[in-house]
C-alpha positions as CSV (number, residue, x, y, z in Angstrom):
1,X,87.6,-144.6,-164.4
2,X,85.6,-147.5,-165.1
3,X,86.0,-149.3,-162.1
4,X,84.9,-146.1,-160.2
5,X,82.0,-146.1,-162.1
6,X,81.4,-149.6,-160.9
7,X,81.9,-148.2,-157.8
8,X,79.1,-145.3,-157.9
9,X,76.7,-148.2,-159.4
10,X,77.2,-150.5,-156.2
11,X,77.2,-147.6,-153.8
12,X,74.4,-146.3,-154.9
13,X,71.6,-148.9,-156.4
14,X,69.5,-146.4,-157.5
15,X,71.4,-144.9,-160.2
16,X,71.9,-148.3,-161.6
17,X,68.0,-147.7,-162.2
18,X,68.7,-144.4,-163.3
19,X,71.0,-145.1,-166.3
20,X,69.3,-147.9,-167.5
21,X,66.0,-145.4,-167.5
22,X,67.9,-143.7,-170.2
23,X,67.4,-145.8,-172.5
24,X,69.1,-145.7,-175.6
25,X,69.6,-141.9,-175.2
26,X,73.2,-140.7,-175.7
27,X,74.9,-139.8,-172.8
28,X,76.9,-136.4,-172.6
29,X,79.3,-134.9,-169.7
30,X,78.6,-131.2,-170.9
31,X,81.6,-129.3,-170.3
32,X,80.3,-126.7,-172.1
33,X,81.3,-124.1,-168.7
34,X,84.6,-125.8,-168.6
35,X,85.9,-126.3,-172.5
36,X,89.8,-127.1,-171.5
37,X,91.5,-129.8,-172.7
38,X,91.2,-132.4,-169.9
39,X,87.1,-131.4,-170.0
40,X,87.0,-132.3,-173.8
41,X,88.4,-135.4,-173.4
42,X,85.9,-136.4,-170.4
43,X,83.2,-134.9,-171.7
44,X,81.9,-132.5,-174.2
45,X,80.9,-128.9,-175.0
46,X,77.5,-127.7,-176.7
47,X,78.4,-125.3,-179.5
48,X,75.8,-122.1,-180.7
49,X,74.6,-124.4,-183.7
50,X,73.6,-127.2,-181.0
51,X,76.8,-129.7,-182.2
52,X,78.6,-131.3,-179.4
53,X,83.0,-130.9,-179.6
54,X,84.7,-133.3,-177.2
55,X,85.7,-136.8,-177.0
56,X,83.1,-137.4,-174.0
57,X,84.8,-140.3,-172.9
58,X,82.9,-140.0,-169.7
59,X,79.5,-140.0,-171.0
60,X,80.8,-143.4,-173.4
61,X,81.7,-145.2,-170.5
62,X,78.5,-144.7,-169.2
63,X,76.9,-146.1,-172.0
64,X,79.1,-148.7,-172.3
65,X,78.0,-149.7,-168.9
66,X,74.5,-149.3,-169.6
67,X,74.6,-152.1,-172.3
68,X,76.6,-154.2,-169.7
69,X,74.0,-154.1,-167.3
70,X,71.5,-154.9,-169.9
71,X,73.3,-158.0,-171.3
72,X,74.3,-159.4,-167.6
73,X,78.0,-159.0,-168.3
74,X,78.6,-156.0,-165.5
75,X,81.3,-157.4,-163.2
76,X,80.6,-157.3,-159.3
C-alpha cells in the first residue's frame, strides 16, 4: 500500500501539496458507511459520541508520509 501511495504522490503533484497542507492534523479514512472488518483495519468509523473505532492504517500511512516529505526522506 505504501508504494501505491508513492504512486498517487508522483502521479499527481498536487496532492503532495495537499497533504502536507494538512498540517499536523490527524488523518482519518472514515469508514464509518462501511464498518466491516477489512474497513476497520484501513480506516476508521465515527461513533455517536464523536470517538473514532478502527485501526486506520490508511489514514497512518498517510501521515507517515507526510513527515517523510517534510524531512526529505520520501523515496523517488
Amino acid at each position: 500500500m505504501r508504494m501505491v501511495l508513492l504512486m498517487k504522490l508522483h502521479h499527481h503533484p498536487d496532492l503532495k501539496k495537499a497533504l502536507l497542507d494538512t498540517g499536523d492534523e490527524e488523518i482519518v479514512e472514515d469508514v464509518t458507511s462501511r464498518p466491516n472488518e477489512s474497513g476497520l483495519y484501513w480506516g476508521a468509523a465515527k461513533q455517536p459520541d464523536g470517538t473514532w473505532v478502527g485501526t486506520n492504517m490508511l489514514g497512518k500511512m498517510w501521515m507517515d508520509l507526510r513527515a517523510a516529505l517534510r524531512s526529505g526522506k520520501v523515496p523517488t
